[in-house]
N, CA, C and O atoms as a GROMACS GRO file, in nm:
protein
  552
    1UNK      N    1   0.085  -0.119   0.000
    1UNK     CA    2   0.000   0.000   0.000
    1UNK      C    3   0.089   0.125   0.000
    1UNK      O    4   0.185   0.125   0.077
    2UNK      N    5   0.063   0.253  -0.095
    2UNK     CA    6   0.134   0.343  -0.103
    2UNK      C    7   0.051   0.434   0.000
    2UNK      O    8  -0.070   0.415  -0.003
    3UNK      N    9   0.100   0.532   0.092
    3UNK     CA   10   0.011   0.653   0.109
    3UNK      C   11   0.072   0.776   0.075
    3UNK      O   12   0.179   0.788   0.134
    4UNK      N   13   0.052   0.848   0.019
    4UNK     CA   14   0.156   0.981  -0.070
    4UNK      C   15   0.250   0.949  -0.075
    4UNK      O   16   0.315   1.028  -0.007
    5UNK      N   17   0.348   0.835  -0.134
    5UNK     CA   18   0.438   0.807  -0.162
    5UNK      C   19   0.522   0.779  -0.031
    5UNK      O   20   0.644   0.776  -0.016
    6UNK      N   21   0.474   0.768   0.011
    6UNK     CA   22   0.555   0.637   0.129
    6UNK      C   23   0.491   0.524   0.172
    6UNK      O   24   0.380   0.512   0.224
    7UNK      N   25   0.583   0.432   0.141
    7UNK     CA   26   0.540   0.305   0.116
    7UNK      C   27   0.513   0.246   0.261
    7UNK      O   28   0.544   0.290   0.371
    8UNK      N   29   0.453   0.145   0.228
    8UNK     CA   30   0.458   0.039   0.383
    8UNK      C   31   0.453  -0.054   0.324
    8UNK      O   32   0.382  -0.104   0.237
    9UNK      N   33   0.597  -0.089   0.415
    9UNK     CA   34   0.662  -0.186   0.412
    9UNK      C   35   0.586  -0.361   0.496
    9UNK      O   36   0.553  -0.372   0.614
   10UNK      N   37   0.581  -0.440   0.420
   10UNK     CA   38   0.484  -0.579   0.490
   10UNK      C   39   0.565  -0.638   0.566
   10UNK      O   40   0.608  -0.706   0.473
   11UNK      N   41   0.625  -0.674   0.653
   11UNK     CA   42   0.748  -0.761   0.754
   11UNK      C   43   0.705  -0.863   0.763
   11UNK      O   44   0.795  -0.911   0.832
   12UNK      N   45   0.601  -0.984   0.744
   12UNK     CA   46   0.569  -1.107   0.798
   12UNK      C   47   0.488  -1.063   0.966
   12UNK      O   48   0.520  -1.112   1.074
   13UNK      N   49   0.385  -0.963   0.943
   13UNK     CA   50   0.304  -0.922   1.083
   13UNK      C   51   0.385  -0.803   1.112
   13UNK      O   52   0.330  -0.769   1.217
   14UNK      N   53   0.444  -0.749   1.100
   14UNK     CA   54   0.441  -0.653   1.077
   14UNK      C   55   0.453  -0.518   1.003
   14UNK      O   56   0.490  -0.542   0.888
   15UNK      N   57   0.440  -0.412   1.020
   15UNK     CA   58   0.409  -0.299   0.894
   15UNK      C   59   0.521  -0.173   0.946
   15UNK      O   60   0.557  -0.135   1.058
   16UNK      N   61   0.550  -0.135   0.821
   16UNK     CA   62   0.660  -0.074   0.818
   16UNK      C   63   0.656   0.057   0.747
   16UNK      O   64   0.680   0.048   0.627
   17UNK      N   65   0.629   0.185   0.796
   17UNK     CA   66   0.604   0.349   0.698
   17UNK      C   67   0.715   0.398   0.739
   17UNK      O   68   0.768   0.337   0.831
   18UNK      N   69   0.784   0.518   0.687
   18UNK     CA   70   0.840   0.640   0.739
   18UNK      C   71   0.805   0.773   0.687
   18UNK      O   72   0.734   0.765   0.587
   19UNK      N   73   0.833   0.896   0.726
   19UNK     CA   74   0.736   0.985   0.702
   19UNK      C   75   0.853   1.126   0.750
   19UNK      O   76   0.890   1.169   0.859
   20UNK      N   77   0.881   1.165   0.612
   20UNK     CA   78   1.014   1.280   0.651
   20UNK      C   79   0.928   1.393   0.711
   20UNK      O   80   0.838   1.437   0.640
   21UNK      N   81   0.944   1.440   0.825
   21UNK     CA   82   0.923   1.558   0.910
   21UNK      C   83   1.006   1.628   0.884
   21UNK      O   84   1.097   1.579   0.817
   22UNK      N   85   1.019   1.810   0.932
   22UNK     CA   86   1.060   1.877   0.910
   22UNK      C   87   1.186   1.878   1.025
   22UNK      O   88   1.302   1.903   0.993
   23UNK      N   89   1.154   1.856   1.127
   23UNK     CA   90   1.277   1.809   1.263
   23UNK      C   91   1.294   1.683   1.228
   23UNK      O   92   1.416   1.672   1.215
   24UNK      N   93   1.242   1.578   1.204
   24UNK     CA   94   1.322   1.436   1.196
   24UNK      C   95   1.245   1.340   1.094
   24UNK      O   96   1.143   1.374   1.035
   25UNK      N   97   1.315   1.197   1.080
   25UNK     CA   98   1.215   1.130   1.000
   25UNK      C   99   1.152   1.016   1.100
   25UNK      O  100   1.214   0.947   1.182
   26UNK      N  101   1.019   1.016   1.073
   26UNK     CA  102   0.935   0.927   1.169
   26UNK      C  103   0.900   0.835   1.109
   26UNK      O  104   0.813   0.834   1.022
   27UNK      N  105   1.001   0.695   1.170
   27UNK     CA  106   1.027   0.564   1.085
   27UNK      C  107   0.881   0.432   1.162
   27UNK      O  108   0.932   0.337   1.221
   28UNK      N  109   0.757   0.432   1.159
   28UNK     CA  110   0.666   0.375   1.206
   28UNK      C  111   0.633   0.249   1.227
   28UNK      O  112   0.545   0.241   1.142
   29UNK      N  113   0.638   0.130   1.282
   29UNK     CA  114   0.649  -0.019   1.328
   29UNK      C  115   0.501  -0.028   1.375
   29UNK      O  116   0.463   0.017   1.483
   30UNK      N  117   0.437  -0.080   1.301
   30UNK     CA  118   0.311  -0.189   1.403
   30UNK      C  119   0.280  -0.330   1.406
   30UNK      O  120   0.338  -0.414   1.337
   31UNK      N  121   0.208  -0.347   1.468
   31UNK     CA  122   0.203  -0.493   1.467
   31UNK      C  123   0.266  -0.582   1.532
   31UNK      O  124   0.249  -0.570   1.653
   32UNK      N  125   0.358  -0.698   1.492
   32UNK     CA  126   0.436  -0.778   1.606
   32UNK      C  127   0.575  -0.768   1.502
   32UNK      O  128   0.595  -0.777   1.381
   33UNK      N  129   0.648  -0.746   1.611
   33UNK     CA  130   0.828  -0.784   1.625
   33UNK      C  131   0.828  -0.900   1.690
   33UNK      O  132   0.781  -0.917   1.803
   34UNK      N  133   0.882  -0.985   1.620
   34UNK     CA  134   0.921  -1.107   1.686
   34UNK      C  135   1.112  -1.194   1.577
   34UNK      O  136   1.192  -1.153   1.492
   35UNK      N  137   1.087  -1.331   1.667
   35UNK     CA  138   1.217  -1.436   1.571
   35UNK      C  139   1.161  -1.427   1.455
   35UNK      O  140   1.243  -1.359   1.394
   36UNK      N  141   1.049  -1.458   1.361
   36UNK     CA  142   1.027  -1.438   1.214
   36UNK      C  143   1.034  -1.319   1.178
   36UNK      O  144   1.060  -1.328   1.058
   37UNK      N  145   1.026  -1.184   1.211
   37UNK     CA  146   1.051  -1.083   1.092
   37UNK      C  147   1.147  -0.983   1.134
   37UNK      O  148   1.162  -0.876   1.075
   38UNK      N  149   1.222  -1.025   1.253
   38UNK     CA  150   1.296  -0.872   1.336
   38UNK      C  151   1.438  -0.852   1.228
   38UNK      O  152   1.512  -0.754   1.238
   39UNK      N  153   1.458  -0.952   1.135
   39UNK     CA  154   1.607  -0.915   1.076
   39UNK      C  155   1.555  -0.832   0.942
   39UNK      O  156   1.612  -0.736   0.890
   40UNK      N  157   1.418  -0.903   0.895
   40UNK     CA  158   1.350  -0.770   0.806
   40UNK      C  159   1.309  -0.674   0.846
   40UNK      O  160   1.346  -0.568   0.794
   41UNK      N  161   1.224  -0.674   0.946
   41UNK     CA  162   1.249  -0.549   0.975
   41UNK      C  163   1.340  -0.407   1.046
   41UNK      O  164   1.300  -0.291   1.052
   42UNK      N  165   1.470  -0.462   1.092
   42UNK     CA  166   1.564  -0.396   1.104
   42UNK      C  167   1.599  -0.352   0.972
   42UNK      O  168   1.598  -0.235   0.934
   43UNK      N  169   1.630  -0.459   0.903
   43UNK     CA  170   1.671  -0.416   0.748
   43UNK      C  171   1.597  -0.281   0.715
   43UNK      O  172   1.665  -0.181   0.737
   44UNK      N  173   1.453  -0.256   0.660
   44UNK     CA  174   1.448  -0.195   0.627
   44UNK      C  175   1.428  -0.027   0.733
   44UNK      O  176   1.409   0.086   0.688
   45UNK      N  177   1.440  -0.068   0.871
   45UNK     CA  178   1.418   0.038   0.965
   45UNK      C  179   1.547   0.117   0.930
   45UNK      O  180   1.553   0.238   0.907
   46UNK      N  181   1.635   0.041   0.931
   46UNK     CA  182   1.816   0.051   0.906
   46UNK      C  183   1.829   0.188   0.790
   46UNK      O  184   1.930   0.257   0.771
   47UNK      N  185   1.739   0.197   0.746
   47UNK     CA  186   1.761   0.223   0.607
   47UNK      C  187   1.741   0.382   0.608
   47UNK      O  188   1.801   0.454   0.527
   48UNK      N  189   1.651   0.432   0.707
   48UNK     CA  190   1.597   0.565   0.692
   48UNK      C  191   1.694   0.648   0.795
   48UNK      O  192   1.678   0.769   0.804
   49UNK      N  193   1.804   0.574   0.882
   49UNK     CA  194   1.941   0.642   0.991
   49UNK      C  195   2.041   0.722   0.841
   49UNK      O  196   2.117   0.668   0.761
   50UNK      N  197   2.007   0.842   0.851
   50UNK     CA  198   2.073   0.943   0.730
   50UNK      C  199   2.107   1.029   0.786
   50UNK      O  200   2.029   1.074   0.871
   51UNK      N  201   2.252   1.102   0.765
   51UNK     CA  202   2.345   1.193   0.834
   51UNK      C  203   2.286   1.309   0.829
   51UNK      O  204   2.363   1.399   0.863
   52UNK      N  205   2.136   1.359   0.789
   52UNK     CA  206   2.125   1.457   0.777
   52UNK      C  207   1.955   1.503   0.829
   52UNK      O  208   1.875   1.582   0.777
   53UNK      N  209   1.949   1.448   0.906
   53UNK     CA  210   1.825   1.429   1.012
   53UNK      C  211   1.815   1.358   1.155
   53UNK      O  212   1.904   1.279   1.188
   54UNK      N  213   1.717   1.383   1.235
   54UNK     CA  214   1.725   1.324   1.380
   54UNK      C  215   1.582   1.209   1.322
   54UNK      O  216   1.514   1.236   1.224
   55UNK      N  217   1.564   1.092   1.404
   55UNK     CA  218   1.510   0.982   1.379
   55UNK      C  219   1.388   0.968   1.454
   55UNK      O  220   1.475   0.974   1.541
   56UNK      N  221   1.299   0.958   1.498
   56UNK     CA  222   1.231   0.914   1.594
   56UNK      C  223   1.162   0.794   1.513
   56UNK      O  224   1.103   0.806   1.405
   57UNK      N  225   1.180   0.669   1.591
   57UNK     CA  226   1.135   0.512   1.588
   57UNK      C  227   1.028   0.503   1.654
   57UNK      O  228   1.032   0.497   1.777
   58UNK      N  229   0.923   0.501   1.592
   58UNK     CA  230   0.752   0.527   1.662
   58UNK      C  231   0.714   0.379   1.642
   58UNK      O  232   0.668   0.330   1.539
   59UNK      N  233   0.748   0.305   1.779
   59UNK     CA  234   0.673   0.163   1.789
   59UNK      C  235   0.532   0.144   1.900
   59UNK      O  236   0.497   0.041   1.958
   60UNK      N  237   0.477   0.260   1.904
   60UNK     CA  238   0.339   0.271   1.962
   60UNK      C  239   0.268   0.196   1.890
   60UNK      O  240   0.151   0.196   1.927
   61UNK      N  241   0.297   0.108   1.770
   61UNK     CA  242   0.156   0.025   1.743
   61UNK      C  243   0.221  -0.102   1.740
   61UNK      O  244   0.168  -0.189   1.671
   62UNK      N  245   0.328  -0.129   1.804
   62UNK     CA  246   0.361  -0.232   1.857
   62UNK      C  247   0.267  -0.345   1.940
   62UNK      O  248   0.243  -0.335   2.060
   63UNK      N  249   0.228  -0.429   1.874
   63UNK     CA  250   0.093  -0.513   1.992
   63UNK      C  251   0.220  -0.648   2.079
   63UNK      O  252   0.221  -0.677   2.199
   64UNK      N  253   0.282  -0.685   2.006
   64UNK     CA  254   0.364  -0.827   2.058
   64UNK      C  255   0.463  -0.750   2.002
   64UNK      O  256   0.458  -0.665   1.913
   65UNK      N  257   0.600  -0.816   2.101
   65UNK     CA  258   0.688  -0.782   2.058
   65UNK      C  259   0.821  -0.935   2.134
   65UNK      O  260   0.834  -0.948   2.256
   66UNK      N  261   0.856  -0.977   2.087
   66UNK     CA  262   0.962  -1.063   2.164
   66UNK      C  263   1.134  -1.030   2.215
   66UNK      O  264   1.202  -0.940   2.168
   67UNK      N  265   1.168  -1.103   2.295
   67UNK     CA  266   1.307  -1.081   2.286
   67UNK      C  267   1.401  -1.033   2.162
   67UNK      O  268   1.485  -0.943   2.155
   68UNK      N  269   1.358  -1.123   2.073
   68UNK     CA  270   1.432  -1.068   1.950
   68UNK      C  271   1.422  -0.902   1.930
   68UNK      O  272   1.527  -0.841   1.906
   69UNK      N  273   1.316  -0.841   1.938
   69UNK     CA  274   1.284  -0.770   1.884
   69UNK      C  275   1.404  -0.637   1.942
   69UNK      O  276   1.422  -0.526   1.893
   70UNK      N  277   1.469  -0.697   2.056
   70UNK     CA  278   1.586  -0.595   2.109
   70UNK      C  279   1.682  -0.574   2.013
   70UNK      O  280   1.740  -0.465   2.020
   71UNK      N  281   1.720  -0.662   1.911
   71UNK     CA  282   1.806  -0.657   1.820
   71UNK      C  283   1.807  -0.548   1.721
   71UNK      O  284   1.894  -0.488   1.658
   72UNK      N  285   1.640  -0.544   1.733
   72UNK     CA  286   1.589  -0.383   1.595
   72UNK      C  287   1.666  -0.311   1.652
   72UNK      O  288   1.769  -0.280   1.592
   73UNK      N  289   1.633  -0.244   1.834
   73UNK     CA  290   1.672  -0.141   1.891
   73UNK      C  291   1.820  -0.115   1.898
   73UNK      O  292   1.860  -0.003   1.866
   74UNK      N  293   1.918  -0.226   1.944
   74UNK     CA  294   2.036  -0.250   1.917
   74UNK      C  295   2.106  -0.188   1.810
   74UNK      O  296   2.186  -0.094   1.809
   75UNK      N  297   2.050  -0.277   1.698
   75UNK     CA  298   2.094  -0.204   1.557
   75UNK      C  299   2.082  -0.034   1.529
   75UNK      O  300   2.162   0.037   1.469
   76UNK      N  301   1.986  -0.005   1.578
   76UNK     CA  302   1.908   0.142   1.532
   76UNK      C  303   1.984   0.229   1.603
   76UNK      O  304   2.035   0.318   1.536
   77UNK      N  305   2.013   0.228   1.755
   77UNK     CA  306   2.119   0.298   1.822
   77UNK      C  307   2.248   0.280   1.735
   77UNK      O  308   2.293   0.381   1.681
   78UNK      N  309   2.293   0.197   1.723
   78UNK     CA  310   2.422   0.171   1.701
   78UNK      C  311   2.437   0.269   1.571
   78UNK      O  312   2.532   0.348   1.574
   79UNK      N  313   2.372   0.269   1.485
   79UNK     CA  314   2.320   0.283   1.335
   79UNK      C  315   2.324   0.497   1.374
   79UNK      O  316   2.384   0.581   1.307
   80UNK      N  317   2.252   0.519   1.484
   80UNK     CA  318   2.246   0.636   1.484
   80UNK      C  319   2.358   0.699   1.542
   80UNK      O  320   2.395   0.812   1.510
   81UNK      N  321   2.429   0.606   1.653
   81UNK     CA  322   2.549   0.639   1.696
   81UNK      C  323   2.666   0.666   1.590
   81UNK      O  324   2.738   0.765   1.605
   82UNK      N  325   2.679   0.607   1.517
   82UNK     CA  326   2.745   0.598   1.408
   82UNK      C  327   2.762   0.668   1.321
   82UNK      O  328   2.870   0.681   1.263
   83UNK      N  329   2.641   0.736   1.290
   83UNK     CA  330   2.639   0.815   1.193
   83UNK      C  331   2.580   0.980   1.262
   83UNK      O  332   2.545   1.077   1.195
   84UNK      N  333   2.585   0.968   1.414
   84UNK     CA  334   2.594   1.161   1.514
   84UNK      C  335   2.420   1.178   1.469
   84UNK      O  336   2.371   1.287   1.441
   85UNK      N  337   2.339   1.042   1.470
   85UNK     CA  338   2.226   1.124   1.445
   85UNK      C  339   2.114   1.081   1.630
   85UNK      O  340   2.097   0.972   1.683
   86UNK      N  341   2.065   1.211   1.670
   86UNK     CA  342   1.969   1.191   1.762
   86UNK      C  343   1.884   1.077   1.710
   86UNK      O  344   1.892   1.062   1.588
   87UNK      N  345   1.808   0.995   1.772
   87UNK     CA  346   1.722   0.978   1.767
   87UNK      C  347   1.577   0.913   1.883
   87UNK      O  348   1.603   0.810   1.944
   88UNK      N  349   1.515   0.940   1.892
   88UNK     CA  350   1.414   0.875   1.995
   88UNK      C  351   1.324   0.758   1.998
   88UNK      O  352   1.275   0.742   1.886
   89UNK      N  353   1.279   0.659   2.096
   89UNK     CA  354   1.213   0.548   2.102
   89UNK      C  355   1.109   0.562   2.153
   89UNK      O  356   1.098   0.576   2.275
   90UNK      N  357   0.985   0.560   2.055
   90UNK     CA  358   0.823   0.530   2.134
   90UNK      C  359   0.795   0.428   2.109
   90UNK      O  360   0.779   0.387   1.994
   91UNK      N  361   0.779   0.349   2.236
   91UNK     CA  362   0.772   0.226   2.289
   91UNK      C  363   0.564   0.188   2.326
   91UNK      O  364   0.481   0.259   2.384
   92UNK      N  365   0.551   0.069   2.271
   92UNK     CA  366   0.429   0.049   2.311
   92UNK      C  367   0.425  -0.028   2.433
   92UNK      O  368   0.525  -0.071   2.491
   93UNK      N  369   0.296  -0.047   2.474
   93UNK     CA  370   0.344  -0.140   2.669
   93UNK      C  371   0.383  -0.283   2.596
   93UNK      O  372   0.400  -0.363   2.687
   94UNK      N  373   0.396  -0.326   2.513
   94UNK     CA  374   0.470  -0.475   2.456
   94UNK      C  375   0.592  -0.406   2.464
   94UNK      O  376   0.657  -0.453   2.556
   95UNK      N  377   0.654  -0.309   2.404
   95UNK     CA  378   0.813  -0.291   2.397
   95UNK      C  379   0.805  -0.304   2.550
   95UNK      O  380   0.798  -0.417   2.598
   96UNK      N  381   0.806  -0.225   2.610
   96UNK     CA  382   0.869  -0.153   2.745
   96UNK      C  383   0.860  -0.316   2.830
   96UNK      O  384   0.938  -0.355   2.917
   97UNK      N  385   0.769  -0.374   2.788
   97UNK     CA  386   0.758  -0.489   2.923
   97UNK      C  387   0.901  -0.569   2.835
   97UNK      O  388   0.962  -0.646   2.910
   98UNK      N  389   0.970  -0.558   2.665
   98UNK     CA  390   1.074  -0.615   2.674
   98UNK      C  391   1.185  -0.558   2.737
   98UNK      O  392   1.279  -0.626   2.777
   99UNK      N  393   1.178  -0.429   2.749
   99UNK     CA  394   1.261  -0.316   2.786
   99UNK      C  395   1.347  -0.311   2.929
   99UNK      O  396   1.460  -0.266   2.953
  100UNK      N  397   1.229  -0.389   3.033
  100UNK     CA  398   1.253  -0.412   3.139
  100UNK      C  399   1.338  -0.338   3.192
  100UNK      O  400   1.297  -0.229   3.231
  101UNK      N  401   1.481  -0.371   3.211
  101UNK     CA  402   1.587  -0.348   3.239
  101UNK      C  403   1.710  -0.253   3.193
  101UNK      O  404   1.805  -0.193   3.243
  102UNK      N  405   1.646  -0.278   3.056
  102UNK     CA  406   1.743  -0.164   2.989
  102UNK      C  407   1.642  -0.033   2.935
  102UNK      O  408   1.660   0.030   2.831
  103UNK      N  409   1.544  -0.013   3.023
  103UNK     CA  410   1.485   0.086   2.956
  103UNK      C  411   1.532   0.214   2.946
  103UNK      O  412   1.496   0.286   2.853
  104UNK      N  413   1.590   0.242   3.011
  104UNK     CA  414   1.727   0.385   3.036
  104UNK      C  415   1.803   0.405   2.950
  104UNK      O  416   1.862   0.512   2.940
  105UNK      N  417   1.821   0.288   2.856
  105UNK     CA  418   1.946   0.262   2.750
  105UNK      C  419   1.894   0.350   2.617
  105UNK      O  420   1.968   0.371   2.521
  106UNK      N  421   1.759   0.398   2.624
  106UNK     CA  422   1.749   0.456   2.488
  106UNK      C  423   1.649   0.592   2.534
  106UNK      O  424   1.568   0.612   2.624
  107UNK      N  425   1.696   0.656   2.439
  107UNK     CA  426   1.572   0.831   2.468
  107UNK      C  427   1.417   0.765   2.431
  107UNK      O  428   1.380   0.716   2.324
  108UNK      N  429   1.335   0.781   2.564
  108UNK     CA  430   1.194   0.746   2.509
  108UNK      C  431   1.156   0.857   2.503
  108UNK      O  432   1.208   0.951   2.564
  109UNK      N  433   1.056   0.864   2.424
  109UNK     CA  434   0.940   0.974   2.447
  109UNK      C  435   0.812   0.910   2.424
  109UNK      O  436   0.802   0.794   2.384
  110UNK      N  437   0.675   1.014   2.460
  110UNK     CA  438   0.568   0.943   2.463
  110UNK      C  439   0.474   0.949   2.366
  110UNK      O  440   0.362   0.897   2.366
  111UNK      N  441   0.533   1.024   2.274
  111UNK     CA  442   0.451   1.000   2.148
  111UNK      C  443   0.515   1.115   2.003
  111UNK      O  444   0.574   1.219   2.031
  112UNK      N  445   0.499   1.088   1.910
  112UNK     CA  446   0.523   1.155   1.827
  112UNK      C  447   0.544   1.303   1.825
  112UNK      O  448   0.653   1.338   1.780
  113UNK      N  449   0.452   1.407   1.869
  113UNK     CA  450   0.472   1.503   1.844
  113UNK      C  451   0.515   1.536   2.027
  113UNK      O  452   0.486   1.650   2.063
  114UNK      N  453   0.555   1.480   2.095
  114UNK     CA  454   0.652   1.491   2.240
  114UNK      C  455   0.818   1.482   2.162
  114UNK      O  456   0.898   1.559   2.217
  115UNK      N  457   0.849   1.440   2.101
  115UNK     CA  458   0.953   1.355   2.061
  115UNK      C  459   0.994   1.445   1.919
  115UNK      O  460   1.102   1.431   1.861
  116UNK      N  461   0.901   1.525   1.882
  116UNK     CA  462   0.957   1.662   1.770
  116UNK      C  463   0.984   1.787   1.827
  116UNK      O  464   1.083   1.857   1.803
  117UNK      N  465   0.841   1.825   1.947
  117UNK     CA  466   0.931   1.892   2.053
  117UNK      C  467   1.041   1.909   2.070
  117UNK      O  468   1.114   2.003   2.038
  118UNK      N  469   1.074   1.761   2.157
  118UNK     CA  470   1.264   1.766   2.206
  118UNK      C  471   1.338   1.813   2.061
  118UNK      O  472   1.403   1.917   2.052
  119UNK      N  473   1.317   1.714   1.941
  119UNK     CA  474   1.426   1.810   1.848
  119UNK      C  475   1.430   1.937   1.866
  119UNK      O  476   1.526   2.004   1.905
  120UNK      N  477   1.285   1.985   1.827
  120UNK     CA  478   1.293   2.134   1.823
  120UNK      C  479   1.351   2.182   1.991
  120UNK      O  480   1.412   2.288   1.973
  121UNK      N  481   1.353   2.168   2.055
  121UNK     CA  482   1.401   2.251   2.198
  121UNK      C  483   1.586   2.189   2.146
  121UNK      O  484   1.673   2.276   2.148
  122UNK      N  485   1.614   2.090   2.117
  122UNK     CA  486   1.719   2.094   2.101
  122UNK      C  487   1.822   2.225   1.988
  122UNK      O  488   1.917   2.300   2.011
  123UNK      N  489   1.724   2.190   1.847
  123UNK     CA  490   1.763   2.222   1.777
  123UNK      C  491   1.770   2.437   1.827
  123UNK      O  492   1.841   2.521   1.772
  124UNK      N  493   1.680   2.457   1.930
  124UNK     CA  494   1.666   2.593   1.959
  124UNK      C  495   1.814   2.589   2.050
  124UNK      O  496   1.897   2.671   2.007
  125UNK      N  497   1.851   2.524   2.144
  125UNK     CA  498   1.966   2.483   2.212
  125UNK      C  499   2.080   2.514   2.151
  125UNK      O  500   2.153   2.598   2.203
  126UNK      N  501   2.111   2.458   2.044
  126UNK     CA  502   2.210   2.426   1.980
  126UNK      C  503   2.228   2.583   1.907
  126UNK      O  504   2.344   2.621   1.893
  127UNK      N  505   2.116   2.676   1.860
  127UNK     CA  506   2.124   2.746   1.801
  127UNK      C  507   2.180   2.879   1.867
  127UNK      O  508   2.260   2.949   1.806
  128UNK      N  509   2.124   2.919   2.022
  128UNK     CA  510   2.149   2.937   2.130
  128UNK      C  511   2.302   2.953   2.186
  128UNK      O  512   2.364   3.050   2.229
  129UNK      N  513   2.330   2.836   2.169
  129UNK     CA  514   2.524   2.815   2.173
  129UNK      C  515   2.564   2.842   2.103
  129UNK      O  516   2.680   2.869   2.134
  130UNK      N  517   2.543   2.862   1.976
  130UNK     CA  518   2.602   2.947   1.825
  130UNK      C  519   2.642   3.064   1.844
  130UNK      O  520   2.757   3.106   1.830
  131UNK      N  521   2.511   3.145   1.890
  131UNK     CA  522   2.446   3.291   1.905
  131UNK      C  523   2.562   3.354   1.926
  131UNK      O  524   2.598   3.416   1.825
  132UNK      N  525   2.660   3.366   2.051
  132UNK     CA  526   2.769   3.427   2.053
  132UNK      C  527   2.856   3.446   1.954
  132UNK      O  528   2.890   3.554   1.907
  133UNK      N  529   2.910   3.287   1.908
  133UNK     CA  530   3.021   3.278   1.806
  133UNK      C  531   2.966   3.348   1.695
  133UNK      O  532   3.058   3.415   1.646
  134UNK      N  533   2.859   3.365   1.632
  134UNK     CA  534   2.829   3.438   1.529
  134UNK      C  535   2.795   3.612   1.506
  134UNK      O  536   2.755   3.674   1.407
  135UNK      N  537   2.824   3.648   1.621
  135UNK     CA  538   2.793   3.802   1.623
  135UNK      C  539   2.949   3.836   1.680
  135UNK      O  540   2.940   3.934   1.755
  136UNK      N  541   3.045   3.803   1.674
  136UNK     CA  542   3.172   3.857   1.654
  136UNK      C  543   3.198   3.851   1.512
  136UNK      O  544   3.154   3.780   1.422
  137UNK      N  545   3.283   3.948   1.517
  137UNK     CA  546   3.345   3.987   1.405
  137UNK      C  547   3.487   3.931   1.367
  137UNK      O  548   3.554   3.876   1.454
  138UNK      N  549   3.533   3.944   1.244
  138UNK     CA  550   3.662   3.906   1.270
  138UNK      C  551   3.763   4.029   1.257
  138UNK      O  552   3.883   4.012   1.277
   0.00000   0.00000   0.00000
């Protein structure tokens, strides 16, 4: 199924959109993460971590999710670490009950437009710390 030209992606149960925002791109997961589709769907989650945007991973329509499914998250940090890009984790109550323990390990937020906020307060931050260096002269 296309919707204005972003596709969704079929995983074997689960569904796969992303959706370029103006602060970040919002890469969308529903359905179940589990051992049958978590290496496809990393694959194609993998795909939208680009040096030139912040990420937010919106798994609020997450219904099941298994152990495996830590491997998406794994990858996706690593993926953003890698390449200096922010990005944030909305977790549905299936993630978080996998989350358990390492739930600290990744930026949550609680929903989509919480989680464009923070860019934007960041991105005002960052601009903020500029402010000086750019009103000297040389």
């Amino acid at each position: 199924m296309n919707r204005y030209g972003n596709p969704v992606f079929d995983c074997n149960g689960a569904r796969l959109r992303a959706q370029s925002r103006r602060l970040a791109t919002v890469v969308t997961i529903s359905g179940e993460v589990d051992m049958v589709n978590v290496d496809r769907v990393t694959k194609h989650a993998r795909r939208y971590v680009l040096a030139a945007t912040s990420v937010v991973l919106d798994l609020s329509g997450v219904l099941h999710m298994d152990d495996h499914g830590l491997a998406l998250l794994r990858a996706f940090d690593e993926d953003c670490a890698e390449t200096g890009q922010d990005w944030v984790l909305i977790p549905s109550d299936a993630v978080i009950d996998v989350l358990a323990g390492t739930r600290d390990a990744y930026p949550i937020a609680g929903s989509v437009p919480e989680a464009l906020n923070y860019f934007a307060d960041e991105t005002q931050r960052r601009r903020t710390l500029l402010l000086p260096l750019l009103s000297k002269s040389a």
